[in-house]
C-alpha positions in Angstrom: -47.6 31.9 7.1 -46.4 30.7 3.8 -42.8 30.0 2.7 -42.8 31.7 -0.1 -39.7 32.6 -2.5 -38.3 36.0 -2.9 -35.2 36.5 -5.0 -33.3 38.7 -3.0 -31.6 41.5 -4.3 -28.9 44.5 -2.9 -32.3 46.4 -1.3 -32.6 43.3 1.0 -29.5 43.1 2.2 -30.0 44.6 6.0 -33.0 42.2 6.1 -30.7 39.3 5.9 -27.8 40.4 8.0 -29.0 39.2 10.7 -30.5 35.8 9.5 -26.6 35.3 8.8 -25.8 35.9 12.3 -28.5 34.4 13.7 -27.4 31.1 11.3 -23.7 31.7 12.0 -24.4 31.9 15.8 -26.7 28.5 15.5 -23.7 26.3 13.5 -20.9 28.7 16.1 -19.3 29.9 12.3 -16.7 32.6 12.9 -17.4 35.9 10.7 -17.8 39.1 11.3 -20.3 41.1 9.4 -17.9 43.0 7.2 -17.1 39.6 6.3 -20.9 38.5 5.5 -21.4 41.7 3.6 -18.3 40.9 1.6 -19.9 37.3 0.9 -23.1 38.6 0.1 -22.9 41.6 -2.0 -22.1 40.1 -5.5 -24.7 37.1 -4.6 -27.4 39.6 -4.3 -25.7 41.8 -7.2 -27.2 39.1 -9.2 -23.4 37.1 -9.8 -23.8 33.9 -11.9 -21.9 32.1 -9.0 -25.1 32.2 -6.8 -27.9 33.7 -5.4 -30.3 34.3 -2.3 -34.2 33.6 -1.7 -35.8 35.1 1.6 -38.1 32.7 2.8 -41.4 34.1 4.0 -43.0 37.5 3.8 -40.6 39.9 1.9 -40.5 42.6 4.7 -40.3 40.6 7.9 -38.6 37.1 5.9 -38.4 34.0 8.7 -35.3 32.8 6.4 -32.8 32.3 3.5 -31.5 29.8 1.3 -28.1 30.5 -0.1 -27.3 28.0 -3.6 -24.1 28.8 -5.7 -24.0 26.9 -8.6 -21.1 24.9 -10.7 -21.0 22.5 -13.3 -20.6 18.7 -12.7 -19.4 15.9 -15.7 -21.3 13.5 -13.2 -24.3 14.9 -12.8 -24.9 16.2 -16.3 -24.3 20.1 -16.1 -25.4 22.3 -13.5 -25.5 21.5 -10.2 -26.1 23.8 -7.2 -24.8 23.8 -3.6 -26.9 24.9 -0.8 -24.2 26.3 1.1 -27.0 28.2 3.3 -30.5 27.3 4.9 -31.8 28.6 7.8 -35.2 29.6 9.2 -35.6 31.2 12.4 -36.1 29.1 15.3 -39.2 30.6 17.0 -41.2 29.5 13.6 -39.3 25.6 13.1 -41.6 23.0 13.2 -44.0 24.4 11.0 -43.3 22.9 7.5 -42.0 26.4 6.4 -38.4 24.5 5.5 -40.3 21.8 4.5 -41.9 24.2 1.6 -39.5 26.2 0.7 -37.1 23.5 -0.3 -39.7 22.0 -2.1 -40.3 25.3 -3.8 -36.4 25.7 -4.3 -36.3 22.1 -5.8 -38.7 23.2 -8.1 -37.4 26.6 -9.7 -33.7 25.0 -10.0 -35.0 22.0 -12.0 -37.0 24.3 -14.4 -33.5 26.7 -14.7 -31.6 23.6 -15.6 -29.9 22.4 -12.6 -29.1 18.5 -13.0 -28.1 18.3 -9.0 -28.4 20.0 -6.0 -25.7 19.4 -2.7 -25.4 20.0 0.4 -24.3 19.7 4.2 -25.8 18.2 7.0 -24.0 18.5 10.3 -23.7 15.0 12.5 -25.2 16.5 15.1 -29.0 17.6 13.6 -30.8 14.6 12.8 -33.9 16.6 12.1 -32.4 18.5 9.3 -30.9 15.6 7.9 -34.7 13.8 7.8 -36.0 17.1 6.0 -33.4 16.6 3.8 -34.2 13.3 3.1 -37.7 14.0 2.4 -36.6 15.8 -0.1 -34.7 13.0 -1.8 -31.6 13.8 -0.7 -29.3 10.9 -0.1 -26.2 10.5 1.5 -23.2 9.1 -0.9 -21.8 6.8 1.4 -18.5 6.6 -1.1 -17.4 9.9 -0.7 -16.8 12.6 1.9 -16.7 16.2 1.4 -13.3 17.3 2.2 -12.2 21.6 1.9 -9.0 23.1 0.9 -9.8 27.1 2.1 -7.3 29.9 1.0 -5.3 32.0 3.1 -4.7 35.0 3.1 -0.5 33.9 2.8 -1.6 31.7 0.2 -3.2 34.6 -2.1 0.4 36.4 -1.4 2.4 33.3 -2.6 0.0 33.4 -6.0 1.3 35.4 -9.0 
């Protein structure tokens, strides 16, 4: 099996649902799926704020990779988040991961991304050493920190 790349697009979306859910179950996120199809509609509507690759065979994909994208004085221009990764535990262990990040790595450096983030929860030690395969390194100095909107806050904003 090969970890191939597939841009995905609105025709894929009921093929990803449930890598989601099956991602949202693994890291116990909270959303329901009207939620995730909320997230994921203008990401696969081909918004410049992001998109979505399938990982694997484009009917039967064994994953995603979610990257939205900003701009960073720091880093030199564009930068991308990976704010999703997942491949499906019955086929971890297998490098698939291992080449699709590679792969990723590769297509966002020819579009022009300077940097690429991401997460790594305290608790998976084996991601983190992908990750760091990778050349990902942590930045000891600083600490991601989240400000989320409310639903009262939206109301408060004119």
């Amino acid at each position: 099996m090969t970890a191939a790349l597939h841009l995905a697009g609105p025709d894929d979306l009921e093929r990803l649902l449930p890598l989601v859910a099956a991602y949202h179950a693994f890291e116990n996120i909270a959303q329901d799926e009207a939620d995730r199809r909320a997230a994921l509609a203008p990401l696969l509507d081909g918004s410049p704020h992001g998109a979505v690759w399938l990982i694997g065979p484009t009917r039967a994909p064994v994953g995603y990779v979610v990257v939205t994208f900003g701009w960073s004085v720091e880093m030199g221009g564009l930068d991308g988040f990976i704010d999703e990764f997942f491949i499906r535990d019955t086929v971890r262990g297998r490098g698939l991961g291992s080449e699709a990040l590679a792969a990723l790595q590769t297509n966002l450096k020819v579009a022009g991304v300077k940097a690429l983030h991401l997460e790594v929860g305290t608790g998976n030690p084996r991601a983190r050493r992908l990750y760091e395969r990778h050349g990902f390194q942590l930045r000891e100095q600083f600490r991601l920190m989240t400000w989320r909107a409310t639903v009262t806050d939206m109301k408060d904003t004119p």
